[in-house]
ROSE-4610 file (N, C-alpha, C; in Angstrom, 1 decimal, always signed):
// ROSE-4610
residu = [X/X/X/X/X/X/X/X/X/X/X/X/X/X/X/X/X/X/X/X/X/X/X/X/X/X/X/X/X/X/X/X/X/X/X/X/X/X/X/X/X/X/X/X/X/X/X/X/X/X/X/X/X/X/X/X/X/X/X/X/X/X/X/X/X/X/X/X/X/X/X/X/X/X/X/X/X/X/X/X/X/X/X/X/X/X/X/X/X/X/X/X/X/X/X/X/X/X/X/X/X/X/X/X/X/X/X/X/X/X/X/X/X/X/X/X/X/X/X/X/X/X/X/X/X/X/X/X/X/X/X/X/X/X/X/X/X/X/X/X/X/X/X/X/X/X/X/X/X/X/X/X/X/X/X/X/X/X/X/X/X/X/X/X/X/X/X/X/X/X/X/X/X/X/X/X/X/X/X/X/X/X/X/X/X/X/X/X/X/X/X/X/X/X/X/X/X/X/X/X/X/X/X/X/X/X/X/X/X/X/X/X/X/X/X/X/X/X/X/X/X/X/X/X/X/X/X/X/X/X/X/X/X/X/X/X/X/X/X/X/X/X/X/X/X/X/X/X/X/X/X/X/X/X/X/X/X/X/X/X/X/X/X/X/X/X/X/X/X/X/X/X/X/X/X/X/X/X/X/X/X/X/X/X/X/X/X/X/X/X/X/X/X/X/X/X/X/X/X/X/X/X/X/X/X/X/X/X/X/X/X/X/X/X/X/X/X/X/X/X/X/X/X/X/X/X/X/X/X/X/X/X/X/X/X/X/X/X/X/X/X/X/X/X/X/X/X/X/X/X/X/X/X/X/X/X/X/X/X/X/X/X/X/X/X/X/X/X/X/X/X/X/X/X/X/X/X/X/X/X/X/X/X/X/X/X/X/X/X/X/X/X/X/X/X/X/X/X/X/X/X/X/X/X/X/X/X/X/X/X/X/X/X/X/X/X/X/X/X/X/X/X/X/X/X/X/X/X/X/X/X/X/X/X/X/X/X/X/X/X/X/X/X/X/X/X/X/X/X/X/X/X/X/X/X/X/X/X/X/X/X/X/X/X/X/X/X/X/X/X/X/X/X/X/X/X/X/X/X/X/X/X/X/X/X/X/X/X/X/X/X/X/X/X/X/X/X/X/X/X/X/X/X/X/X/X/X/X/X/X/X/X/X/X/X/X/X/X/X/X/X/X/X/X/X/X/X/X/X/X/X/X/X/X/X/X/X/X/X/X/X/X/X/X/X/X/X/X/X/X/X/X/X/X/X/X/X/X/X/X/X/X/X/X/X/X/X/X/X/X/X/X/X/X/X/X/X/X/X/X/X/X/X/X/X/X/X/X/X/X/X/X/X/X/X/X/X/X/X/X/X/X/X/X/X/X/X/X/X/X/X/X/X/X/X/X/X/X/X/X/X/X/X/X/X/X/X/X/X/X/X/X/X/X/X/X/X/X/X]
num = [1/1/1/2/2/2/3/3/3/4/4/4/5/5/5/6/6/6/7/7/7/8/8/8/9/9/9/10/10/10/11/11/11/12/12/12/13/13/13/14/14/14/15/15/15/16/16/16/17/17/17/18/18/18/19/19/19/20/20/20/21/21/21/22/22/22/23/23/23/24/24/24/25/25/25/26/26/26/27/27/27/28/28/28/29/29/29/30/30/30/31/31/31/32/32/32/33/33/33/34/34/34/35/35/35/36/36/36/37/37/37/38/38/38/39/39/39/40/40/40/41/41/41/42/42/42/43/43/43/44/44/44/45/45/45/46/46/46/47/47/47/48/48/48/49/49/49/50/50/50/51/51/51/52/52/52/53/53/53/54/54/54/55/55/55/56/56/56/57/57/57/58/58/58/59/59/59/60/60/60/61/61/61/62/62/62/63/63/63/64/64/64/65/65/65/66/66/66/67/67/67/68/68/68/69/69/69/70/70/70/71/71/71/72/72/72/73/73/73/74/74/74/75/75/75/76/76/76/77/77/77/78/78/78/79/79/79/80/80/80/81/81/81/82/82/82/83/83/83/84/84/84/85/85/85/86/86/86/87/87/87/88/88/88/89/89/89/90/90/90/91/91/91/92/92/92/93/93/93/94/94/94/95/95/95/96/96/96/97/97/97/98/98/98/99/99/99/100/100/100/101/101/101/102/102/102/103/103/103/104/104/104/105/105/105/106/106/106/107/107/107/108/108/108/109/109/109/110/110/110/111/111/111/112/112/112/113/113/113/114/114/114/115/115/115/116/116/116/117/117/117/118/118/118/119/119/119/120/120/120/121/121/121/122/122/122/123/123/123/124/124/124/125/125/125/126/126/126/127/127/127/128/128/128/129/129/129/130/130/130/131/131/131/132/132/132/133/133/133/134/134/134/135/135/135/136/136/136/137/137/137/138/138/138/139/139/139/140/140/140/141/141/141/142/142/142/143/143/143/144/144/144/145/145/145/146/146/146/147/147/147/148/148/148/149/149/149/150/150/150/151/151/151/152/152/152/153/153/153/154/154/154/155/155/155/156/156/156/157/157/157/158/158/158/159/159/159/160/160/160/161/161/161/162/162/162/163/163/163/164/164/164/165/165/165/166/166/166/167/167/167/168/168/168/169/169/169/170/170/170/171/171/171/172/172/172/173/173/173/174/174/174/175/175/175/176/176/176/177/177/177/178/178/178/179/179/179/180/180/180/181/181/181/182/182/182/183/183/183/184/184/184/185/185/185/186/186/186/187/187/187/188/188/188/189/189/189/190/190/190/191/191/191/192/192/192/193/193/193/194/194/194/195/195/195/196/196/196/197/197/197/198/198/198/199/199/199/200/200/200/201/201/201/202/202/202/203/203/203/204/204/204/205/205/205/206/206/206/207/207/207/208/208/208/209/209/209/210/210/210/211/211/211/212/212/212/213/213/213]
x = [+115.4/+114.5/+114.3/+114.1/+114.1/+112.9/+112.2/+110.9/+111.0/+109.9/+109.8/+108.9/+109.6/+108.4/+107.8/+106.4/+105.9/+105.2/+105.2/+104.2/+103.6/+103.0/+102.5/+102.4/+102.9/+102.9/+102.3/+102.9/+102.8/+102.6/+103.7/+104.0/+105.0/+106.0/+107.4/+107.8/+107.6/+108.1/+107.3/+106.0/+105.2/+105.8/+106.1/+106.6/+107.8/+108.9/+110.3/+110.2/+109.1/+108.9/+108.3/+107.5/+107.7/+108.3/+109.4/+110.0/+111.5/+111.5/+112.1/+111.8/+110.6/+110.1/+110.1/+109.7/+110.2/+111.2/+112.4/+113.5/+114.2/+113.5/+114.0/+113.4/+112.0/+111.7/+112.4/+113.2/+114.2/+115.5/+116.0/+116.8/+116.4/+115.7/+115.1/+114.7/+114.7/+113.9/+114.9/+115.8/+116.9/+118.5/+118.8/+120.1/+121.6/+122.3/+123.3/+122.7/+121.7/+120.7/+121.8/+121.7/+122.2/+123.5/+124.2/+126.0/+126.1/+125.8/+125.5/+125.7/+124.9/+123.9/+125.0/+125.4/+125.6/+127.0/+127.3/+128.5/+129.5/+130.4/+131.7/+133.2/+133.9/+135.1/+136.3/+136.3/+137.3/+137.0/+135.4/+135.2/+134.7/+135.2/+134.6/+134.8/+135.5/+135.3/+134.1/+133.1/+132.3/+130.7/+131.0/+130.0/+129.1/+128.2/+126.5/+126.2/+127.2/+126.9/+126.9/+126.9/+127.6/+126.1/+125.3/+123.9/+122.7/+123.4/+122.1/+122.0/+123.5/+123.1/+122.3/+122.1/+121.3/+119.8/+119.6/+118.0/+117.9/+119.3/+119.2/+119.8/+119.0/+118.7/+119.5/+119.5/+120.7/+119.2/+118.1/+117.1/+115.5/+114.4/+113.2/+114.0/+114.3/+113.9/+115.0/+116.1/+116.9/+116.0/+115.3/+114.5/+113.2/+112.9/+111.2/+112.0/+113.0/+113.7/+113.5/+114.5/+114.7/+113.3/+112.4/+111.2/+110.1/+110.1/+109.3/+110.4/+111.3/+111.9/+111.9/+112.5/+111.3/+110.3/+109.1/+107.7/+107.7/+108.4/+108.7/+109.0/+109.9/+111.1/+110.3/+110.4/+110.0/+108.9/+107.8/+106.3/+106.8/+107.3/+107.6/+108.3/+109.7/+110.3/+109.9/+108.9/+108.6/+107.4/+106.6/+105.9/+106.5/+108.0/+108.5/+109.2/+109.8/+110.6/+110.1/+109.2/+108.7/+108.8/+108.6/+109.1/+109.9/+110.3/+111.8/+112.6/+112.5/+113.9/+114.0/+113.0/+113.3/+113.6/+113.2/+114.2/+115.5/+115.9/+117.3/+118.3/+117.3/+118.5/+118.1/+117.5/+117.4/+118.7/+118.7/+119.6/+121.0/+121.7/+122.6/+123.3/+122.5/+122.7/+123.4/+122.3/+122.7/+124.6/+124.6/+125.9/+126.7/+126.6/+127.6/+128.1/+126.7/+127.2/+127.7/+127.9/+129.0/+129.9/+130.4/+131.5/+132.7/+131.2/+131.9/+132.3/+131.6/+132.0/+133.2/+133.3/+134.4/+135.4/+135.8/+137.0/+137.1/+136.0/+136.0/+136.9/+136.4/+136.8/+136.7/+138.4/+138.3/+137.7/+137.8/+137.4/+136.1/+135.0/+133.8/+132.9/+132.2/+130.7/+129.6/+128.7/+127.6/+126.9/+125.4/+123.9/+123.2/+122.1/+120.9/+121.2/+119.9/+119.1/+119.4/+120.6/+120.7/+120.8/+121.7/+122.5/+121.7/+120.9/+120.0/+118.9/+118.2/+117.1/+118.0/+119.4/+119.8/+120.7/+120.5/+120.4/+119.0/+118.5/+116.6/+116.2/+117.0/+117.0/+117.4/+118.9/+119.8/+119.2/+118.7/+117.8/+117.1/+116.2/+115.1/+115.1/+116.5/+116.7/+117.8/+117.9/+118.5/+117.3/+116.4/+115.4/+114.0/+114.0/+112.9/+113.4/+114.5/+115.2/+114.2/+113.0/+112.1/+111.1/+110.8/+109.5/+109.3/+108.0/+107.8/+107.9/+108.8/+108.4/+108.0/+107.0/+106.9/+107.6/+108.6/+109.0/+109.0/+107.9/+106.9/+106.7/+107.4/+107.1/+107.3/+106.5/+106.7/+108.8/+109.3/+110.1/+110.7/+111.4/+112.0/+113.1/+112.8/+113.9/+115.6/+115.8/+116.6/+117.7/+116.8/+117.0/+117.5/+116.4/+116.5/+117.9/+118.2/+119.3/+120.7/+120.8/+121.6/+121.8/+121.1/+121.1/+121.8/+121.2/+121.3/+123.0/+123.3/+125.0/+125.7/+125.3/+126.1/+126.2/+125.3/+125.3/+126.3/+126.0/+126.8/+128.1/+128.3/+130.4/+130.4/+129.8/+130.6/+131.0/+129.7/+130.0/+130.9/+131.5/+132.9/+133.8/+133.7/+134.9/+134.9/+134.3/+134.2/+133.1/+133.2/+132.8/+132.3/+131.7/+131.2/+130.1/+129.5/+128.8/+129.0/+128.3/+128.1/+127.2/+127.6/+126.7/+127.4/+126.9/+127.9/+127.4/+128.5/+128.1/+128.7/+130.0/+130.1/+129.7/+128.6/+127.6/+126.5/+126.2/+125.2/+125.8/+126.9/+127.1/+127.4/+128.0/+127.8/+126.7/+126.4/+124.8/+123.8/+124.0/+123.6/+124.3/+125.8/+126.2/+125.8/+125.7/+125.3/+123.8/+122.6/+121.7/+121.6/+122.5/+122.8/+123.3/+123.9/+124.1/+123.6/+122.8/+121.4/+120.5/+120.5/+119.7/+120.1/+121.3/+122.1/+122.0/+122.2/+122.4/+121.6/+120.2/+118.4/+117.9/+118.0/+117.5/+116.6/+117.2/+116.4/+114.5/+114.7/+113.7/+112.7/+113.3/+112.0/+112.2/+111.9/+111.4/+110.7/+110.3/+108.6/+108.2/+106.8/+106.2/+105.3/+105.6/+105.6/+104.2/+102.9/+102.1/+102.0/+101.2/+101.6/+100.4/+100.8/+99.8/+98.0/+98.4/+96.9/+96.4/+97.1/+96.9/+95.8/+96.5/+95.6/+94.3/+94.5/+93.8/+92.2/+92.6/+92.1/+91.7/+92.9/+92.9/+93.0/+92.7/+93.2/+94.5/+95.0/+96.6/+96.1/+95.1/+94.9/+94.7/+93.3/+93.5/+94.7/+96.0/+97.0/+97.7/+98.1/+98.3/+98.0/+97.1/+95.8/+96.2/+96.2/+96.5/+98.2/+99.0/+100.3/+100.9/+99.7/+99.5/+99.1/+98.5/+97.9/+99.1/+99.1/+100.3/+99.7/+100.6/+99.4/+99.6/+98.8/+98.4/+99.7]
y = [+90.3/+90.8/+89.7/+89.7/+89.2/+89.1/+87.8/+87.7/+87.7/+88.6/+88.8/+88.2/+87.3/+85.9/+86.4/+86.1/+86.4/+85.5/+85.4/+84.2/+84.3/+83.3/+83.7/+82.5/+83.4/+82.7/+81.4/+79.9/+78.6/+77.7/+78.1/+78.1/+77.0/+77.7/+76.8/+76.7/+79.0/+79.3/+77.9/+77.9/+77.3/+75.8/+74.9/+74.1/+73.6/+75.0/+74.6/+74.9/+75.5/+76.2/+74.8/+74.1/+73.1/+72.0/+71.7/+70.5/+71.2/+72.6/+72.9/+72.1/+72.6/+72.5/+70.9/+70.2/+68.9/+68.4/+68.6/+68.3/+68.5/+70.2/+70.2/+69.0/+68.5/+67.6/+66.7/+66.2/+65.1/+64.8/+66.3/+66.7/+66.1/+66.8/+66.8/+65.1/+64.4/+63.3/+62.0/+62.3/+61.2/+61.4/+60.6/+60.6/+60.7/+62.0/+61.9/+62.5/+62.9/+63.1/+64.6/+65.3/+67.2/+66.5/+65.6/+65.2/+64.8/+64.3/+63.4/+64.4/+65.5/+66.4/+67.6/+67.7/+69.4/+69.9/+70.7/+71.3/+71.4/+70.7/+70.9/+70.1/+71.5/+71.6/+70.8/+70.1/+68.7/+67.3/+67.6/+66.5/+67.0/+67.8/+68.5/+67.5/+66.9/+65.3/+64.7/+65.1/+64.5/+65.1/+65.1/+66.4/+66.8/+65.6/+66.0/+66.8/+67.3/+68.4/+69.3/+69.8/+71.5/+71.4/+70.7/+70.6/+70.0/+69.1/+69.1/+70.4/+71.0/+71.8/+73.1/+73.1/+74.5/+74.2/+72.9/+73.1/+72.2/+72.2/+72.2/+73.4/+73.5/+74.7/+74.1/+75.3/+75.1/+74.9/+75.5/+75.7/+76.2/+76.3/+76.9/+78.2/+79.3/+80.4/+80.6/+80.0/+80.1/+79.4/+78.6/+78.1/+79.1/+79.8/+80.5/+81.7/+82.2/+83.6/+83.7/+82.3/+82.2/+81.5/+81.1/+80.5/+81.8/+82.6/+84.2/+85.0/+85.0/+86.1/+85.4/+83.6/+83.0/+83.4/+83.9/+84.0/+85.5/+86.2/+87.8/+87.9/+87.7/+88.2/+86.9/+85.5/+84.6/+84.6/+84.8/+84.9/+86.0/+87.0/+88.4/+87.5/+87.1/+86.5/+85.6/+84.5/+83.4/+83.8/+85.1/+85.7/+85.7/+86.9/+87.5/+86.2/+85.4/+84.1/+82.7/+83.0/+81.3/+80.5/+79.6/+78.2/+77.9/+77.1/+76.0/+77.6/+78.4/+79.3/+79.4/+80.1/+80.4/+79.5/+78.4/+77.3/+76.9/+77.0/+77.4/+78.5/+79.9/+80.8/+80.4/+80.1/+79.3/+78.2/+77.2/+76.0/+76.8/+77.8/+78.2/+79.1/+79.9/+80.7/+80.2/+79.3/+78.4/+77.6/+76.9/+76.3/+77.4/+78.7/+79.5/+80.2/+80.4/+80.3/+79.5/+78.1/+77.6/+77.4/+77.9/+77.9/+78.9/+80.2/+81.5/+81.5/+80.5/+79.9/+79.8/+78.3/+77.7/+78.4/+79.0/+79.8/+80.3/+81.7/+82.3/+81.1/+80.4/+79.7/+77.9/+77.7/+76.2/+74.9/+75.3/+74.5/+74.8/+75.1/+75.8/+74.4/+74.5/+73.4/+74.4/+74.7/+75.5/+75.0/+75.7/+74.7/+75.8/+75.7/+76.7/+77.1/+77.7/+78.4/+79.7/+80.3/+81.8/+82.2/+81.8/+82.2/+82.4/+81.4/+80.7/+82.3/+82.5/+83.5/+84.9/+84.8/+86.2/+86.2/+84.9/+85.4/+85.6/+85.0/+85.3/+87.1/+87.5/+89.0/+89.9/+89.1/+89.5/+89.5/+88.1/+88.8/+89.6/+89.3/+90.2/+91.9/+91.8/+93.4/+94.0/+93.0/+93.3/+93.2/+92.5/+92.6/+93.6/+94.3/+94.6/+95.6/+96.6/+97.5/+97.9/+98.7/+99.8/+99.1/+97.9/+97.4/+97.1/+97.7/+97.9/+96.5/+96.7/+95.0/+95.3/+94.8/+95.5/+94.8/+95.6/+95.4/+96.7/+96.1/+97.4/+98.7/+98.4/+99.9/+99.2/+99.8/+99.3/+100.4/+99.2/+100.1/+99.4/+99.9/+99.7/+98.2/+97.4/+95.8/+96.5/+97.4/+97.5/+98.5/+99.2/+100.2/+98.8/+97.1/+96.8/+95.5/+95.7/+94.9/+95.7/+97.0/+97.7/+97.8/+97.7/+97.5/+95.8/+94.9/+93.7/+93.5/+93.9/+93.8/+94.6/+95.9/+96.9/+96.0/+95.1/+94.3/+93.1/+92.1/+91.4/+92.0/+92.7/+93.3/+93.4/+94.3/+94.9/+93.7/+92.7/+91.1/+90.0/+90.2/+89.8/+90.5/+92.2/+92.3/+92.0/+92.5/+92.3/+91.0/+90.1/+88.7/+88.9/+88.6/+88.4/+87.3/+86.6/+85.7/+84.5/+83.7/+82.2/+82.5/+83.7/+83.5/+83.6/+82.9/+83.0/+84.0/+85.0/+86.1/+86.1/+85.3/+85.0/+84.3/+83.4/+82.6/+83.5/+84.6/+85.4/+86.5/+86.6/+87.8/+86.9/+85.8/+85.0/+84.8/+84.3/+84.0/+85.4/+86.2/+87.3/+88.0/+87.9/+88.2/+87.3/+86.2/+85.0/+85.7/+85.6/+86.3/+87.4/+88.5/+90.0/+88.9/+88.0/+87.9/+87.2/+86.5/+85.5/+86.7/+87.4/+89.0/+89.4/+89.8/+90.3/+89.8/+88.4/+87.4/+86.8/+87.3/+87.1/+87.9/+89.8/+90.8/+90.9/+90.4/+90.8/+90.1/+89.0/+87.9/+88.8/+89.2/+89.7/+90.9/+91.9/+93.5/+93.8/+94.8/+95.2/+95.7/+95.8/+95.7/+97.2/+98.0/+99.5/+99.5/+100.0/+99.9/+101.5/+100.5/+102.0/+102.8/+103.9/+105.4/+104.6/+103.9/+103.4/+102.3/+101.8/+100.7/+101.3/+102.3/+103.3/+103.9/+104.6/+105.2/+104.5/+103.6/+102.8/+103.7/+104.2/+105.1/+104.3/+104.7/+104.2/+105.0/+104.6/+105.1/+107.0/+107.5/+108.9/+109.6/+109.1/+109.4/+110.4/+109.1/+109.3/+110.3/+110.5/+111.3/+112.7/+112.8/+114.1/+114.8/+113.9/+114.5/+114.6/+114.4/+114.4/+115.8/+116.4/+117.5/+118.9/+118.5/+119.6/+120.3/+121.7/+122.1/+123.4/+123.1/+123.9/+125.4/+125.6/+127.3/+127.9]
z = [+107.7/+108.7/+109.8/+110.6/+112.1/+112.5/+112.8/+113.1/+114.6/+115.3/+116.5/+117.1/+118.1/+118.9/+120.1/+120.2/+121.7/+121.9/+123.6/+124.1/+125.6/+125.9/+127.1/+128.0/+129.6/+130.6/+130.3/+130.7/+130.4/+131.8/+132.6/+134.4/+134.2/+133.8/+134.0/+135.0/+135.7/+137.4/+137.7/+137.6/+139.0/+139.1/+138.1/+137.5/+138.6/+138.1/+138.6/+140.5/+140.5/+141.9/+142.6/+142.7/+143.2/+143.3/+142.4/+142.1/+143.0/+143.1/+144.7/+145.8/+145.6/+147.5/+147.3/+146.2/+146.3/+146.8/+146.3/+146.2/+147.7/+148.1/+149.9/+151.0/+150.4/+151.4/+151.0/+150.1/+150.1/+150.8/+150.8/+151.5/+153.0/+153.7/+154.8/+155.2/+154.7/+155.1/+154.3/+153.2/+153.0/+153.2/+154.3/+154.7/+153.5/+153.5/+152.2/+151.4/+151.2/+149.9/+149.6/+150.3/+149.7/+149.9/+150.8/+150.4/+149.5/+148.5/+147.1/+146.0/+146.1/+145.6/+145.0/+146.5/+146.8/+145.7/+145.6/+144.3/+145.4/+145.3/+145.9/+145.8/+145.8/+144.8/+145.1/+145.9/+146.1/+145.4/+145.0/+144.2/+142.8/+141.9/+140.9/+139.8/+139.6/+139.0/+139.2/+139.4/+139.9/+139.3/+138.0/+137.0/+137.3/+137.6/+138.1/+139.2/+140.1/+141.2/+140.6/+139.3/+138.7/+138.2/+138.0/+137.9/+138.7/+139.5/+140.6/+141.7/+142.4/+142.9/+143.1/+141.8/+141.5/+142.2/+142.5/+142.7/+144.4/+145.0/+146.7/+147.2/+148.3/+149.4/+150.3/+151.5/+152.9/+153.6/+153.7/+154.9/+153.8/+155.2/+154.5/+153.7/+154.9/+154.4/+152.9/+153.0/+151.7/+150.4/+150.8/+149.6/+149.2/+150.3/+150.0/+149.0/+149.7/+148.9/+147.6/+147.2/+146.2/+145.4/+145.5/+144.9/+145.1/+146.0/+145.9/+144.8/+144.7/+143.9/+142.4/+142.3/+141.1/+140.0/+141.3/+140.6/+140.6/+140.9/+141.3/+139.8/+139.3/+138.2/+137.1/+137.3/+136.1/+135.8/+136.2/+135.5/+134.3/+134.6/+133.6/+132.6/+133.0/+131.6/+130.9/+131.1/+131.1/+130.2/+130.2/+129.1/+128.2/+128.4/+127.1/+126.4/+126.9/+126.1/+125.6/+126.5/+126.3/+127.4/+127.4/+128.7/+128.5/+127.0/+126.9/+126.5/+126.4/+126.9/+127.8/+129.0/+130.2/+131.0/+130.7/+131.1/+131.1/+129.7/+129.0/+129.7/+130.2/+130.9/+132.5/+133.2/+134.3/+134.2/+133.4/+133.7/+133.4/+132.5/+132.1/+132.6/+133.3/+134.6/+135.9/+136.6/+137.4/+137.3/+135.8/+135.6/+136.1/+135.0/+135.2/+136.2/+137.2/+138.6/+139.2/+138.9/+139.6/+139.2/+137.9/+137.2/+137.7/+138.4/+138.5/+140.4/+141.3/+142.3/+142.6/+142.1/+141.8/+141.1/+140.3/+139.8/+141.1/+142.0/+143.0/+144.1/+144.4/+145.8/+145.7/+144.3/+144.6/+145.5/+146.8/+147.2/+148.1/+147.6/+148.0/+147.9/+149.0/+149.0/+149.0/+148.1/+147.5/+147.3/+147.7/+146.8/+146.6/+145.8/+146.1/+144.2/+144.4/+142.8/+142.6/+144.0/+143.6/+142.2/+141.7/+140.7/+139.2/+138.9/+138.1/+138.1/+139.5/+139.6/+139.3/+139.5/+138.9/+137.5/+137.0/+135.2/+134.7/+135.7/+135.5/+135.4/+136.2/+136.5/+135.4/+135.0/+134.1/+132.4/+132.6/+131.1/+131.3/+132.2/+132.0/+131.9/+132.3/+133.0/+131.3/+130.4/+129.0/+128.0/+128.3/+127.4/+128.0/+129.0/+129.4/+130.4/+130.5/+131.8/+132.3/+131.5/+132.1/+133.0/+132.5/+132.7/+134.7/+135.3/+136.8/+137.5/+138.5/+139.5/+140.9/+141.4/+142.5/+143.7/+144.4/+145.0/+146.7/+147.2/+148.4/+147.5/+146.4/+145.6/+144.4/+143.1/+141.8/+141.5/+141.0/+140.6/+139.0/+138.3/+137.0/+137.1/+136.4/+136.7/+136.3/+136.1/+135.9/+137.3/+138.1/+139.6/+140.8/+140.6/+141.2/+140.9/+139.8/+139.1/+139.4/+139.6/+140.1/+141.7/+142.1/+143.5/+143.8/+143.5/+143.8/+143.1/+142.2/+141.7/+142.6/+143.0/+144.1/+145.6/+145.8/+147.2/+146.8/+145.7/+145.5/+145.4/+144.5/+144.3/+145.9/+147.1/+148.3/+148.7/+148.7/+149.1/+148.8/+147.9/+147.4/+147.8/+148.0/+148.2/+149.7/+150.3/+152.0/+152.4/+152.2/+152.4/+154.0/+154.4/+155.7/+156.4/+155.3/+155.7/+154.4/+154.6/+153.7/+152.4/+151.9/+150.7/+149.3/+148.4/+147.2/+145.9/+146.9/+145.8/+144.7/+144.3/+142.7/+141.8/+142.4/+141.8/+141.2/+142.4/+142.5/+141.1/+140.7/+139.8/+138.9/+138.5/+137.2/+136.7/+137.5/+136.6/+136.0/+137.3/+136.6/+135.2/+134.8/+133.7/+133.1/+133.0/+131.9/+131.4/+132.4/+131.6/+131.1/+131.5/+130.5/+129.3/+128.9/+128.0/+127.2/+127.6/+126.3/+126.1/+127.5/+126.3/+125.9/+125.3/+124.2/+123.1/+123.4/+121.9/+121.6/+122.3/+121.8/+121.8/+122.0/+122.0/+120.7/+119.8/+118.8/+118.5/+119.1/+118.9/+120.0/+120.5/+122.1/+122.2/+121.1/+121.4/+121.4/+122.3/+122.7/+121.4/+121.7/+120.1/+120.4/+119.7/+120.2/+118.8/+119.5/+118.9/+117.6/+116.1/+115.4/+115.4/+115.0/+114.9/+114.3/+113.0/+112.6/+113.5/+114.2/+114.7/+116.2/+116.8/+118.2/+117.9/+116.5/+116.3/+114.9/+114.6/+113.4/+112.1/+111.8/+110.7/+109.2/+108.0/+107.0/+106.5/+105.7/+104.8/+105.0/+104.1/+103.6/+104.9/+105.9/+107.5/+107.8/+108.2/+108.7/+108.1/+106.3/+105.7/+106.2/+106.0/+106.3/+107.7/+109.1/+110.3/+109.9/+109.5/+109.1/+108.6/+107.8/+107.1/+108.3/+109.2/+110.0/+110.6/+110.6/+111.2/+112.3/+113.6/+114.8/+114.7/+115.4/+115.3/+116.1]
């Protein structure tokens, strides 16, 4: 039998969400800081970019995106998993997006948390499809996880701007796949008949028995 864990918001988002905006004023204010930093594939010998880059930005608005969509999608996971998981598919996400970069385009210079926020998606959207996000309209994590993979695939195939859309779909397979191979620990806990109604054993029996006109 499978023991099923639940927990509650801790503020890992809030946590990792400012050690962003940290990290941009560093950028911003120390000379080489994001050249140092940044993931790029002429020096991939060079290990510690395949992990610092996940948490430097190109500008404000690439950093707010990604730190609103963050607290959008990770407050939700960060309930159902915990902190030191959601942390765990945050950091493993991110790698894998630049794993899935780099295979895409050897010699790519990349930064940013995309990738990381869409295994964030990715679990969430294997452990939780139905559950509402509001997005100007409440809609299902799973409507808006289909949408955002249909934009990333056109965006690989027809590339048109500087965004790394196979960071952006790695990571998001990475987190379909820690919800897979943690589904079981985080199922919604579907409340029972005695439990709504505060019936005893015979109760339940009894309405069990009624058959309608």
């Amino acid at each position: 039998m499978v023991e099923i864990e639940y927990y509650e918001f801790k503020g890992m988002v809030i946590w990792i969400s400012g050690l962003l905006f940290i990290i941009h004023l560093l950028q911003l204010f120390i000379p080489g800081f994001t050249e140092f930093f940044v993931l790029n594939g002429e020096k991939i010998y060079e290990i510690h970019r395949m992990f610092t880059s996940i948490f430097l930005h190109a500008n404000i608005n690439h950093l707010l995106q990604n730190i609103i969509g963050l607290i959008m999608f990770g407050i939700v996971l960060e309930a159902v998993i915990g902190w030191k998981r959601f942390l765990e598919v945050f950091i493993l996400s991110g790698l894998v997006g630049n794993i899935a970069i780099l295979l895409y385009d050897p010699s790519v210079i990349a930064l940013g948390s995309s990738g990381a926020l869409m295994g964030i998606i990715g679990a969430l959207t294997y452990l939780r499809p139905f559950m509402p996000v509001y997005f100007y309209v409440p809609l299902p994590v799973i409507s808006l996880s289909v949408i955002y993979i249909l934009i990333n695939i056109f965006g690989l195939i027809y590339p048109t701007d500087n965004i790394g859309y196979a960071a952006h779909i790695g990571g998001f397979i990475a987190g379909m796949v820690w919800g897979y191979l943690n589904k079981d620990k985080y199922k919604e806990e579907k409340p029972k008949l005695e439990d709504d109604l505060d019936l005893d054993d015979e109760e339940i029996y009894k309405i069990a028995q009624i058959k309608p006109k």
